[in-house]
KEMARBA-298349 format. One record per residue: z, x, y of N, C-alpha, C in turn; residue in one letter; residue number from 1; chain. Coordinates in steps of 0.05 Angstrom, whole numbers, plus 5000, padded with zeros to 4 digits. Each point is the difference from the previous one (the first is absolute). Example, Ala and Ser with C-alpha at 12.3 -4.5 7.8 and 13.67 -1.06 7.14 Angstrom:
{{5156, 5264, 4886}, {5000, 4982, 5024}, {5000, 5018, 5024}, "a", 1, "A"}
{{4986, 4993, 5021}, {5001, 5016, 5024}, {5014, 4985, 5022}, "s", 2, "A"}
***
This chain:
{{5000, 5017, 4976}, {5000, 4983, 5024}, {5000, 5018, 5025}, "x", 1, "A"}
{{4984, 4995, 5023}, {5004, 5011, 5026}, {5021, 5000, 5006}, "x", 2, "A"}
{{5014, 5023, 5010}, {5019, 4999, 5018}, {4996, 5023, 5035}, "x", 3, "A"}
{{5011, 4985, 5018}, {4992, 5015, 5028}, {5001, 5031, 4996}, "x", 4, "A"}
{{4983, 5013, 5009}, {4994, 5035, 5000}, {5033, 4998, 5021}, "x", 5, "A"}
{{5015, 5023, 4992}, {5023, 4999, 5025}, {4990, 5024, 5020}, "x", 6, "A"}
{{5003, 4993, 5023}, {4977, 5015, 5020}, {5031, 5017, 5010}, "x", 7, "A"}
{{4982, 5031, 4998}, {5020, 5020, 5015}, {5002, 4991, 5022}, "x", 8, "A"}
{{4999, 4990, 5021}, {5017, 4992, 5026}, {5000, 4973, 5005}, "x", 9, "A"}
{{5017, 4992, 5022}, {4990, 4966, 5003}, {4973, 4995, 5010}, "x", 10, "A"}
{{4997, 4978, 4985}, {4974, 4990, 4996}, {4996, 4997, 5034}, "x", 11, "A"}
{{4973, 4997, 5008}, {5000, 4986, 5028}, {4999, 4961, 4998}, "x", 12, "A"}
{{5006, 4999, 5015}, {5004, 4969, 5007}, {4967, 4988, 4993}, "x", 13, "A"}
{{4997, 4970, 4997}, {4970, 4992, 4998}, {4991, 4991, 5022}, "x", 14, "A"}
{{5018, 5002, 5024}, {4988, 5008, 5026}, {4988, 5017, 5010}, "x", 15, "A"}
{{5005, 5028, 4992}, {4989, 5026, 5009}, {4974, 4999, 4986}, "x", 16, "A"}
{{4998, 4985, 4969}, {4984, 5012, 4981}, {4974, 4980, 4997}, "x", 17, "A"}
{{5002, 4969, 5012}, {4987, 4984, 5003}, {4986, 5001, 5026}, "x", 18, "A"}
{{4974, 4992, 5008}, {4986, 5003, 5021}, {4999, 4968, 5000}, "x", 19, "A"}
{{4995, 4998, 5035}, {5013, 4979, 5006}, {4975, 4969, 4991}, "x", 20, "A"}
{{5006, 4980, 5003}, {4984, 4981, 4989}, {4983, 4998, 5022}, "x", 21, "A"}
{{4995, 5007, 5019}, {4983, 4996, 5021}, {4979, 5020, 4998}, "x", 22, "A"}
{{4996, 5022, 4990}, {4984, 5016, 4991}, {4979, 4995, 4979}, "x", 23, "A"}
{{5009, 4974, 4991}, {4982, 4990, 4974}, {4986, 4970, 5012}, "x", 24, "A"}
{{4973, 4994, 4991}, {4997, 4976, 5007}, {4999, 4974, 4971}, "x", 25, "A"}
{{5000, 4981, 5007}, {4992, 4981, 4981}, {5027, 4983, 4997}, "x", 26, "A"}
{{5007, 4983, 4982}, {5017, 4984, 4996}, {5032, 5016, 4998}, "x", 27, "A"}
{{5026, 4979, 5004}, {5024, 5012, 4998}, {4998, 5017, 4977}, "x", 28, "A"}
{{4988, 4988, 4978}, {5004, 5008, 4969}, {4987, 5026, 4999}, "x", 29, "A"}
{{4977, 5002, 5014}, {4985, 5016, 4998}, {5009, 5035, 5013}, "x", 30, "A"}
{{5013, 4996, 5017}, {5014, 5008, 5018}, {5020, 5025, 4989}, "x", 31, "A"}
{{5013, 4982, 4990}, {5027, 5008, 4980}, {4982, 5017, 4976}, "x", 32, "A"}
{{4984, 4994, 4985}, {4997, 5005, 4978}, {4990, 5033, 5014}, "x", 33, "A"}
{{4975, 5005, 5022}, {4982, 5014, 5012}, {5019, 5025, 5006}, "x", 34, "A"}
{{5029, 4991, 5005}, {5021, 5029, 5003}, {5011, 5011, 4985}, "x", 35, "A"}
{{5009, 4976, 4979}, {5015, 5008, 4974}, {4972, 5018, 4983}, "x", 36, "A"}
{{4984, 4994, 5001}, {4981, 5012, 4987}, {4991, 5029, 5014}, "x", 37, "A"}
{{4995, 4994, 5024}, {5007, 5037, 5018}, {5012, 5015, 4991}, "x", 38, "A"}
{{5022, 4997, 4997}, {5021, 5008, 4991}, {5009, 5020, 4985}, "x", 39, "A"}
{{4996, 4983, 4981}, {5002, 5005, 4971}, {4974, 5022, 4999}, "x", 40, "A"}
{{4971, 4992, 5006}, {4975, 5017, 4990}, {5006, 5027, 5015}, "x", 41, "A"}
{{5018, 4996, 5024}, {4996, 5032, 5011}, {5023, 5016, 4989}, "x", 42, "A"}
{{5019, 4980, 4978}, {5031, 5012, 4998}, {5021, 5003, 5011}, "x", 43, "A"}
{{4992, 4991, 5018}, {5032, 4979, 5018}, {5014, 5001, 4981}, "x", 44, "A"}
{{4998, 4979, 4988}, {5012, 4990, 4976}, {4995, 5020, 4971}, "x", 45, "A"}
{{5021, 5012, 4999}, {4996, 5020, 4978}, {4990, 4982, 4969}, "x", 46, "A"}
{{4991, 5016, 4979}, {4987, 4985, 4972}, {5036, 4994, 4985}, "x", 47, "A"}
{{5006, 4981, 4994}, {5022, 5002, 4986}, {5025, 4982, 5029}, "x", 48, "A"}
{{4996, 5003, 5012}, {5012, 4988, 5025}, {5008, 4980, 4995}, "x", 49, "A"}
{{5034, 4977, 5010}, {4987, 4969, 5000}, {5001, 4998, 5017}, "x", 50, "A"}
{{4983, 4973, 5011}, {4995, 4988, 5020}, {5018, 4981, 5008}, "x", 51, "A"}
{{5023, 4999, 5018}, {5012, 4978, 5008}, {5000, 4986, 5013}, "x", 52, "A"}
{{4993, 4977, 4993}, {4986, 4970, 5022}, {5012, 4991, 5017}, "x", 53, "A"}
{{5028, 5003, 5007}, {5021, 4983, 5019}, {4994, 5020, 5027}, "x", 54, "A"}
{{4995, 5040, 4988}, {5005, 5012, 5022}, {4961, 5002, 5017}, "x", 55, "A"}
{{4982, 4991, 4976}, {4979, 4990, 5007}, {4977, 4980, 5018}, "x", 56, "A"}
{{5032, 4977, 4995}, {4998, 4970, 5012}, {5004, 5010, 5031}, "x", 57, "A"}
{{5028, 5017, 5002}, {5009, 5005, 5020}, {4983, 5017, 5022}, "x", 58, "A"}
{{4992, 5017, 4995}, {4981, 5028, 5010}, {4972, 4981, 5009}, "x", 59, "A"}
{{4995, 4982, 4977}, {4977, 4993, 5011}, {4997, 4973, 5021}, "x", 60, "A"}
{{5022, 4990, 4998}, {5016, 4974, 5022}, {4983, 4973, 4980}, "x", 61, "A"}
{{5002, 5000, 4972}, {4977, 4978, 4985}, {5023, 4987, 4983}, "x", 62, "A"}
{{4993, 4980, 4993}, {5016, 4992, 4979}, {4996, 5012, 4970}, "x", 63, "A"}
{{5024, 4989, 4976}, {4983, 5009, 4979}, {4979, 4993, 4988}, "x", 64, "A"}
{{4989, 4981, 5007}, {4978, 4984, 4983}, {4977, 5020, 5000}, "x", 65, "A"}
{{4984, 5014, 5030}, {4975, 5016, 5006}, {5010, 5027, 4984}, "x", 66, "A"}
{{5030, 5013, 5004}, {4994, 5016, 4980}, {5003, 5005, 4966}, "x", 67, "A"}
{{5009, 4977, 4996}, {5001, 4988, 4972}, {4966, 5003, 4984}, "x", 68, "A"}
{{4986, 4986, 5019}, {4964, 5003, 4993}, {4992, 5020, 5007}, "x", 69, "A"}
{{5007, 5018, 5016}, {4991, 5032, 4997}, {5007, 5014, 4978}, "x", 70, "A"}
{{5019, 4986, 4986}, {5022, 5016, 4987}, {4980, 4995, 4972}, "x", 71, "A"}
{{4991, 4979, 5000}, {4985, 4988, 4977}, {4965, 5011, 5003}, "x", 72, "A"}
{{4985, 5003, 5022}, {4978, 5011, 5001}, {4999, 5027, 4994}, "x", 73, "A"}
{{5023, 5012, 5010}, {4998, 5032, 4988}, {5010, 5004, 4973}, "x", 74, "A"}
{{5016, 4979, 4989}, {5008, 5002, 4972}, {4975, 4996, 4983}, "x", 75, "A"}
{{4980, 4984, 5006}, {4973, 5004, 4989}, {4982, 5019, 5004}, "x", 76, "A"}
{{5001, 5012, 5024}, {4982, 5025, 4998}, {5010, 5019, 4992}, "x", 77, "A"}
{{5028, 4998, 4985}, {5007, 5028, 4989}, {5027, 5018, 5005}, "x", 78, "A"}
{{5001, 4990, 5030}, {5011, 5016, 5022}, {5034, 4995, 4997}, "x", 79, "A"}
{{5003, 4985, 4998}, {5034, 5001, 4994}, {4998, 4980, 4967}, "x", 80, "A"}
{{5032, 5004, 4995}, {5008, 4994, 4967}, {5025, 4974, 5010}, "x", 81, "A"}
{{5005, 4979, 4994}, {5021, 4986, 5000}, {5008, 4996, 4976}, "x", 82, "A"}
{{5032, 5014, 4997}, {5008, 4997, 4983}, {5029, 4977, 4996}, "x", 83, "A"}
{{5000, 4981, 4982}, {5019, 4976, 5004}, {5027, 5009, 4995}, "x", 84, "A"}
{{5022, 4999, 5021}, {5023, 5010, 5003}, {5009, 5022, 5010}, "x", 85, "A"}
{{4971, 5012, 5003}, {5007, 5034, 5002}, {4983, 4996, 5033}, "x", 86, "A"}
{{4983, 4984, 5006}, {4986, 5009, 5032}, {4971, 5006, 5002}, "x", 87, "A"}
{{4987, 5008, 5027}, {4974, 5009, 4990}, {4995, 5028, 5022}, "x", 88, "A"}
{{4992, 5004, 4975}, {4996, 5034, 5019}, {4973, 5012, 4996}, "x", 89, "A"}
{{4995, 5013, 5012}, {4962, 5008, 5008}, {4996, 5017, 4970}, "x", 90, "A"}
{{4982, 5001, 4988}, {4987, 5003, 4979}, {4994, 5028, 4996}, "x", 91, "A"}
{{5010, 5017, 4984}, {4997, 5032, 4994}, {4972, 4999, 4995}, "x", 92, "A"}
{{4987, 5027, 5004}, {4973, 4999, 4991}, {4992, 5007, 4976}, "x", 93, "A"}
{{4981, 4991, 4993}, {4984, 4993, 4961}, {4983, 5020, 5009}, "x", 94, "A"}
{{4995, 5032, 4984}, {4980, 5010, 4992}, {4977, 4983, 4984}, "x", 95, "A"}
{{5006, 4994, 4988}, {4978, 4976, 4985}, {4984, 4991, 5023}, "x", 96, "A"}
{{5023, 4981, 5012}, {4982, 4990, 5033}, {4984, 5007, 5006}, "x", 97, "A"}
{{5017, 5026, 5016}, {4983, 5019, 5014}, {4974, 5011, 4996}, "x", 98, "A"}
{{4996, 5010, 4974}, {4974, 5010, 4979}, {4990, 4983, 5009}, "x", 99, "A"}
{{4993, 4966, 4994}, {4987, 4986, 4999}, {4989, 4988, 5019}, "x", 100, "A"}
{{5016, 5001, 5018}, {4994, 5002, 5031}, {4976, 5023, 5012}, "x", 101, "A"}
{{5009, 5023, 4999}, {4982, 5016, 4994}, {4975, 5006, 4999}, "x", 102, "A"}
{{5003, 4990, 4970}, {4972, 4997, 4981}, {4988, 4976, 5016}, "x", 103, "A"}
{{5006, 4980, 4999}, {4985, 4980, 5014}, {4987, 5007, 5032}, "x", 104, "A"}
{{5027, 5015, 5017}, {4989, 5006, 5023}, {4967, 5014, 4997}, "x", 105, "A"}
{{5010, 5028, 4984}, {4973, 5005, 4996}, {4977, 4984, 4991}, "x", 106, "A"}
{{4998, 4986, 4982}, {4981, 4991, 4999}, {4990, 4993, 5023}, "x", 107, "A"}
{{5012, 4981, 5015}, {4990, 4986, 5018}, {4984, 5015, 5016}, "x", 108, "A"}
{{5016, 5029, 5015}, {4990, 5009, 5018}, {4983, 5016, 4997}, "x", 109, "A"}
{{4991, 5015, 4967}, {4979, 5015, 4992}, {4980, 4985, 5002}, "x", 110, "A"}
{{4999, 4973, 5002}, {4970, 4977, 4999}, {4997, 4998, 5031}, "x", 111, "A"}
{{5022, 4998, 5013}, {4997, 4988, 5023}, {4987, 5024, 5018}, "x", 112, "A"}
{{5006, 5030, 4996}, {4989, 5022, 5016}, {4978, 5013, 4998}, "x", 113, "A"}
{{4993, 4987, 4962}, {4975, 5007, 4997}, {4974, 4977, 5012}, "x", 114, "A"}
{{5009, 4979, 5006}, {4981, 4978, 5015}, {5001, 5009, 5036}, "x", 115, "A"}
{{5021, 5011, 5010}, {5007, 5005, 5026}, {4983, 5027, 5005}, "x", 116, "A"}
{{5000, 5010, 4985}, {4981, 5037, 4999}, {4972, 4991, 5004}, "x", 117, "A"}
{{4997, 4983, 4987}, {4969, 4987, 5003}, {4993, 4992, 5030}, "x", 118, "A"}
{{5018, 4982, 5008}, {4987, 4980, 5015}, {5021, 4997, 5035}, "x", 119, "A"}
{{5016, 5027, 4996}, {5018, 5007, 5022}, {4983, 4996, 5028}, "x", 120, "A"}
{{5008, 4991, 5020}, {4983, 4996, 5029}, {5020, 5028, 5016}, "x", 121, "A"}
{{4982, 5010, 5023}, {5012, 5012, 5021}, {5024, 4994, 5017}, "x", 122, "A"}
{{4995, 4968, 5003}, {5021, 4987, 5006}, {5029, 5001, 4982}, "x", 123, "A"}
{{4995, 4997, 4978}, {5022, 4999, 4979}, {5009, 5040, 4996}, "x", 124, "A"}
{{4980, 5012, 4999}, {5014, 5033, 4998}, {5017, 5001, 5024}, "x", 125, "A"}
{{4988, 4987, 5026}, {5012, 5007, 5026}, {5033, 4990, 4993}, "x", 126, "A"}
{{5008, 4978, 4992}, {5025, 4988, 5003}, {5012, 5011, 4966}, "x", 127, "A"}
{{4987, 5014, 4992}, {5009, 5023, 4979}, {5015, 5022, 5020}, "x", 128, "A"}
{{4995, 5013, 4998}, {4995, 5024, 5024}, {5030, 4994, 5024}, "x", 129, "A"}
{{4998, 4980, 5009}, {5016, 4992, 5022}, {5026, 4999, 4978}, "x", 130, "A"}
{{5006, 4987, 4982}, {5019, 5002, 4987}, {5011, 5018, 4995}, "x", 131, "A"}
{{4986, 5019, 4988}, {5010, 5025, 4986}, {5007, 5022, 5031}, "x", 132, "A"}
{{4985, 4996, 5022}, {5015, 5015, 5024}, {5022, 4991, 5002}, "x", 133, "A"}
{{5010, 4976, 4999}, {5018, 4991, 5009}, {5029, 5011, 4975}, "x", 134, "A"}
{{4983, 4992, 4978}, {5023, 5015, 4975}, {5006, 5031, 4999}, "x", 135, "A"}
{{4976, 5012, 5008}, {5009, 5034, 5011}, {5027, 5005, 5021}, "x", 136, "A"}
{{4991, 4974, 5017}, {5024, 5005, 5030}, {5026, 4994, 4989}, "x", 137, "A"}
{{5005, 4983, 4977}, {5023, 4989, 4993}, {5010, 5024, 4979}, "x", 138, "A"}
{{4985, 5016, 4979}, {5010, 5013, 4987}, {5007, 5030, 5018}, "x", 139, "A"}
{{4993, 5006, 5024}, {5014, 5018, 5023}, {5016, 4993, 5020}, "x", 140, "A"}
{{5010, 4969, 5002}, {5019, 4990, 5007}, {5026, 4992, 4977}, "x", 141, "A"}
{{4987, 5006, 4976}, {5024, 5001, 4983}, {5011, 4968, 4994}, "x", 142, "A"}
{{4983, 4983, 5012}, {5008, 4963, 4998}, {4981, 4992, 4962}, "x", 143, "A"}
{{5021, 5009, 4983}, {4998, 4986, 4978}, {4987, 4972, 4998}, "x", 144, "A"}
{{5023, 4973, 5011}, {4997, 4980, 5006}, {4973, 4997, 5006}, "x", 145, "A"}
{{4989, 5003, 5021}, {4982, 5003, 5019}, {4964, 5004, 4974}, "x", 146, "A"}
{{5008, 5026, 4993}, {4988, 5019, 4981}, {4982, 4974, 4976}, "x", 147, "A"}
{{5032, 4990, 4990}, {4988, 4989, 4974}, {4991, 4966, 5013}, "x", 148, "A"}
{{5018, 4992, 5021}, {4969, 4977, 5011}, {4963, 5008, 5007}, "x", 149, "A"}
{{4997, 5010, 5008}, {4972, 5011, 4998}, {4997, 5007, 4983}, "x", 150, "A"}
{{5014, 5016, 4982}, {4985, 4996, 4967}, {4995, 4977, 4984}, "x", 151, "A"}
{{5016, 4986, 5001}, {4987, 4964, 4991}, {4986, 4994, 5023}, "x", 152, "A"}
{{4992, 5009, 5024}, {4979, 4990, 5017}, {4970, 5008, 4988}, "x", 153, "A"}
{{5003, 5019, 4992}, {4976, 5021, 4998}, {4989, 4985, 4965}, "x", 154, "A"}
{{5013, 4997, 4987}, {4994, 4984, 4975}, {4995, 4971, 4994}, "x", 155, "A"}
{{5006, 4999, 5023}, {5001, 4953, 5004}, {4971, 5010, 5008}, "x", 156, "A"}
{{4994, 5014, 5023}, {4971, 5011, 5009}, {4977, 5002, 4982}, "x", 157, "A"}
{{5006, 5012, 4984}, {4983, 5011, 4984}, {4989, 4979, 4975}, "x", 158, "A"}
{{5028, 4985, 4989}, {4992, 4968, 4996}, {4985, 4987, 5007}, "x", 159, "A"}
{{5014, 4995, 5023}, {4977, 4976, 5013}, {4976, 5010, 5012}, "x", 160, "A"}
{{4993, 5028, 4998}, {4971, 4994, 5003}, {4982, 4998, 4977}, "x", 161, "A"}
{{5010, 4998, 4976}, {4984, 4992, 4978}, {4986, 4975, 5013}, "x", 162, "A"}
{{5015, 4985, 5017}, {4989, 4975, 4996}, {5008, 4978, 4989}, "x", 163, "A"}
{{5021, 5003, 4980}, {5015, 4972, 4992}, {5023, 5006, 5009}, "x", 164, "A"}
{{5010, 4976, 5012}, {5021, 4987, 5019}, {5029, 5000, 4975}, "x", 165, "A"}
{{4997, 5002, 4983}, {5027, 5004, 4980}, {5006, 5016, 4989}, "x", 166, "A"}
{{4989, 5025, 5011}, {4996, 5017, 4978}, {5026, 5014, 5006}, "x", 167, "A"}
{{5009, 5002, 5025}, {5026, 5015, 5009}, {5024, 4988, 4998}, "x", 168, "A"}
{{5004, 4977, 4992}, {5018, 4984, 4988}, {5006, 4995, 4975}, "x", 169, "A"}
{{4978, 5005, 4983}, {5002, 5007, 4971}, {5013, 5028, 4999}, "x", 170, "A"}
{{4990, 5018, 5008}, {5003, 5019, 4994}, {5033, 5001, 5012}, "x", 171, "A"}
{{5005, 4994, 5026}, {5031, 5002, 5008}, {5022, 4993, 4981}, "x", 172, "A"}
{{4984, 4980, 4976}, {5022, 4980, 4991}, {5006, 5030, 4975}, "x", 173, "A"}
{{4970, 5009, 4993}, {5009, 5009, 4977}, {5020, 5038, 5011}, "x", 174, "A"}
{{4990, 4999, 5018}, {5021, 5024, 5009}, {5030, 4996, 5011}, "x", 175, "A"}
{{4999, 4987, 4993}, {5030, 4984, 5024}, {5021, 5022, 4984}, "x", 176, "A"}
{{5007, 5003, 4970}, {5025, 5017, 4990}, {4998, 5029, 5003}, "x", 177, "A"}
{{4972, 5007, 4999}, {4997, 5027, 5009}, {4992, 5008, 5029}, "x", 178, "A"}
{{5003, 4979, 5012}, {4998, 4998, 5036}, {5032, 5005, 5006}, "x", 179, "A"}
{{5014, 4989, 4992}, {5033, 4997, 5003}, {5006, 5032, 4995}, "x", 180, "A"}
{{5000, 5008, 4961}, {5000, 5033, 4990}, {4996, 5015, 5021}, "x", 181, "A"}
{{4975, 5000, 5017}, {4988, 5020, 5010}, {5013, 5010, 5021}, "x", 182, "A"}
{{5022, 4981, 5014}, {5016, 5002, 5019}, {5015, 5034, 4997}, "x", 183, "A"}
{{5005, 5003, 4973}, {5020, 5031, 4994}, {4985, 5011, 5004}, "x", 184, "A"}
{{4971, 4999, 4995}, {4989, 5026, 4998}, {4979, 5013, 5029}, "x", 185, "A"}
{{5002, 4972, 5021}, {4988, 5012, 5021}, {5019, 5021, 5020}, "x", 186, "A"}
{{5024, 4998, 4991}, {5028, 5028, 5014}, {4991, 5026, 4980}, "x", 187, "A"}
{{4992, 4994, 4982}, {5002, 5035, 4985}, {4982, 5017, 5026}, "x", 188, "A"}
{{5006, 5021, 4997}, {4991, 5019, 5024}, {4972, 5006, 4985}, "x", 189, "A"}
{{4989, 4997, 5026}, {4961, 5006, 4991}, {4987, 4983, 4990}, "x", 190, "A"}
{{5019, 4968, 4990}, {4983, 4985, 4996}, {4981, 4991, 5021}, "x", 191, "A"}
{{5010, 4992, 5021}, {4981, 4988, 5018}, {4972, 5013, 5014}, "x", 192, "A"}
{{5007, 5022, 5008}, {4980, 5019, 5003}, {4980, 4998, 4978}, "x", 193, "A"}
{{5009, 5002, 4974}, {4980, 5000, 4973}, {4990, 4975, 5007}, "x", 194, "A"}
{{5009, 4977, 4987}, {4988, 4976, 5008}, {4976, 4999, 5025}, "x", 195, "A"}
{{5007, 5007, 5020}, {4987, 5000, 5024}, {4974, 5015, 4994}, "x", 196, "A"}
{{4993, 5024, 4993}, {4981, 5019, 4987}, {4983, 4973, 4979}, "x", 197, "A"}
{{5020, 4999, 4981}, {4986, 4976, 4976}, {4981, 4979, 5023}, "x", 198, "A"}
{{5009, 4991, 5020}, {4991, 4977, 5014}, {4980, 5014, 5012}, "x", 199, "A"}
{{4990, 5026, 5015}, {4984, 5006, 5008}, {4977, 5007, 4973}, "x", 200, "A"}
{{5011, 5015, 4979}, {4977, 4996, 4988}, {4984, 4975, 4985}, "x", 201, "A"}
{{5014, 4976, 5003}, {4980, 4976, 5001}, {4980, 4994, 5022}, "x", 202, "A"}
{{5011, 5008, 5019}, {4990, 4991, 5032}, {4969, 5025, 4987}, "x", 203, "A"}
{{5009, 5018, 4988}, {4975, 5026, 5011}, {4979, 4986, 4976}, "x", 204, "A"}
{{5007, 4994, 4975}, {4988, 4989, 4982}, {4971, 4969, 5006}, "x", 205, "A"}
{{5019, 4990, 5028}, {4990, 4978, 5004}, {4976, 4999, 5019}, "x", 206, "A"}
{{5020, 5024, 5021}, {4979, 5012, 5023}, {4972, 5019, 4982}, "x", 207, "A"}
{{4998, 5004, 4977}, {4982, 5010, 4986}, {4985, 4973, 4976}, "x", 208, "A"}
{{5003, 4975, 5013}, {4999, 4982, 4976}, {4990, 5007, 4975}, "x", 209, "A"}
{{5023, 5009, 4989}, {4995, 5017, 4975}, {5021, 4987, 4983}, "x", 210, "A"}
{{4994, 4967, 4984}, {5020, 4989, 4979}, {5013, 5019, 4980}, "x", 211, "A"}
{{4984, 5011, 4986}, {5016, 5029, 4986}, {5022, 5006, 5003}, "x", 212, "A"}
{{4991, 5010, 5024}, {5024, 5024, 5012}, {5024, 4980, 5015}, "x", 213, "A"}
{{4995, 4977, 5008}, {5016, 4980, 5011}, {5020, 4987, 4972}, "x", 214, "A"}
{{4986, 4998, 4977}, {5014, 5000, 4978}, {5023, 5010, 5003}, "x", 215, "A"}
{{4991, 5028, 4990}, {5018, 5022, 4987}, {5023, 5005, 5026}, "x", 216, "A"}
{{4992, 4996, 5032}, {5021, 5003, 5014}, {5019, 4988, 4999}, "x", 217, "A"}
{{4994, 4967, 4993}, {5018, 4981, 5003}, {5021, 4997, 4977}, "x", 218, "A"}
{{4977, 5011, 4976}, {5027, 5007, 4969}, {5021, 5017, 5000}, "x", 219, "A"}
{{4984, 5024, 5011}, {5029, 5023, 5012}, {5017, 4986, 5006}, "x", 220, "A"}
{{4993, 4991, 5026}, {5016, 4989, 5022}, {5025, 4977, 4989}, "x", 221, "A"}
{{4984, 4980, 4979}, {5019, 4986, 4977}, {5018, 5011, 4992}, "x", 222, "A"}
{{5000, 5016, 4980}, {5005, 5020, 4987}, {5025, 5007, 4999}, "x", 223, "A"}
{{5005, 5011, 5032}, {5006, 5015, 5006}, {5035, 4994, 5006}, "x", 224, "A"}
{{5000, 4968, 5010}, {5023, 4992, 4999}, {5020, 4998, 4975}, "x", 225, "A"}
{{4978, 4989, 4971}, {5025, 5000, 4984}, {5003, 5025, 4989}, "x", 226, "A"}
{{4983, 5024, 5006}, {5010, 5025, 4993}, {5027, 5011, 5013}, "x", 227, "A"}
{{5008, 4988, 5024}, {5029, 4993, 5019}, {5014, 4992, 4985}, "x", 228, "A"}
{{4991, 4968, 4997}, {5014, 4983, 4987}, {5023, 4991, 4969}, "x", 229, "A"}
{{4984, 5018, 4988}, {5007, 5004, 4972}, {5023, 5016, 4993}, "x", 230, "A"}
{{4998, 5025, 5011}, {5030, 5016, 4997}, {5025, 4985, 5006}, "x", 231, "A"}
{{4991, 4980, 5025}, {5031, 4992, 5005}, {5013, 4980, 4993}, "x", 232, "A"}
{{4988, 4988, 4972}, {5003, 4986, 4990}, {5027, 5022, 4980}, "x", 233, "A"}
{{5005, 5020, 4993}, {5012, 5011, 4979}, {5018, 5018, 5032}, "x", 234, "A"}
{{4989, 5005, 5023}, {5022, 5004, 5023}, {5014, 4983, 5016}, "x", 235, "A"}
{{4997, 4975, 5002}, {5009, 4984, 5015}, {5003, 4973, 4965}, "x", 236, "A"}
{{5015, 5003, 4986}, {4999, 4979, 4980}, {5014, 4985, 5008}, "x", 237, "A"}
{{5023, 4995, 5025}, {5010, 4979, 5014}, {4984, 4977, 5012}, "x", 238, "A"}
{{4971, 5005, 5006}, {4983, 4983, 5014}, {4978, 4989, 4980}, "x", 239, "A"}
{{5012, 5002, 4969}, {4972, 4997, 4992}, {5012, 4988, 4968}, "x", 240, "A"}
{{4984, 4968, 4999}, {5018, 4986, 4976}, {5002, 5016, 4975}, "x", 241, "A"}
{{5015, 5004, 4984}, {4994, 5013, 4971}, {4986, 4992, 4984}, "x", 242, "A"}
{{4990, 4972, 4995}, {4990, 4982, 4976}, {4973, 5005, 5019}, "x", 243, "A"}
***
């Protein structure tokens, strides 16, 4: 049975750790769920953590009902565990998951870069390009945060210019556990810089519409995380289910 990770210091409040509901748009419900889910994906909320709803209700000025149904939308995507008597606390991460996550990401995006290599416009390399300046400035300003939003900018990009309108939503759904994982491994020293390099050699692959070579950049570039990823599954076995 889960029980709470006991955190070397006091925890922070779910005021500090929640962003406020006004930052999100769409319904109350929606609202609530859109932070609790922040949260948790960036590690706010540690894997193994529980989540307490009264200091939740409070922080977020909602009753319990909106976060009761967040509580229940993320319990279906994975994201937290409710357990009866014991509470619910955010969901350790599944190597299994993760792999599969993965594997699927790639697929997706080995089809999707080899149709983009083809049929890339000037217009579309240009707002390539602008990205990745912008991700250079952030990895010599040292803004992580910053860093890994333009990296899901630069890949929603590259999506949607295949041309189908779902394609970045599929694919988000199936990366979502190894979107969360990846959080440890963009602090290791030299990851980001690496990454950043990885992202320019798609950009050079594309600027040469050369599918091939746009391939093989983007598999590295895959690759490359659960080669991170994997060790810390046997270094960090606190964050990561046993079964």
């Amino acid at each position: 049975m889960l029980q709470p990770a006991p955190p070397a210091e006091q925890e922070p409040s779910a005021t500090l750790r929640l962003k406020p509901l006004t930052e999100f748009s769409g319904s109350l419900g929606q609202r609530v769920y859109q932070t609790l889910r922040q949260a948790i994906l960036s590690l706010t909320y540690r894997p193994g953590e529980i989540l307490r709803k009264p200091e939740i209700c409070d922080a977020l000025g909602v009753s319990r009902s909106p976060v009761a149904d967040a509580v229940a939308r993320l319990q279906a995507e994975g994201l937290v565990d409710v357990v009866p008597q014991a509470g619910t606390f955010v969901a350790r991460f599944s190597m299994q998951e993760i792999r599969e996550g993965a594997f699927l990401r790639e697929a997706i995006e080995l089809a999707a870069i080899e149709r983009v290599a083809e049929r890339i416009t000037d217009e579309q390399l240009t707002l390539l390009r602008r990205n990745l300046t912008v991700q250079a400035a952030l990895v010599a300003d040292g803004d992580t945060p910053g860093f890994y939003a333009m990296d899901a900018a630069m890949h929603e990009l590259l999506l949607n210019f295949t041309g189908f309108p779902k394609l970045a939503q599929v694919s988000e759904t199936a990366w979502l556990h190894v979107n969360r994982a990846r959080q440890l491994v963009l602090p290791v020293p030299g990851r980001i810089p690496a990454t950043l390099a990885e992202h320019q050699a798609i950009l050079a692959a594309l600027e040469a519409r050369d599918p091939a070579q746009a391939r093989l950049a983007v598999r590295s570039h895959l690759r490359q995380l659960i080669s991170y990823l994997e060790p810390l599954e046997r270094d960090r076995p606190d964050l990561f289910d046993p079964t």
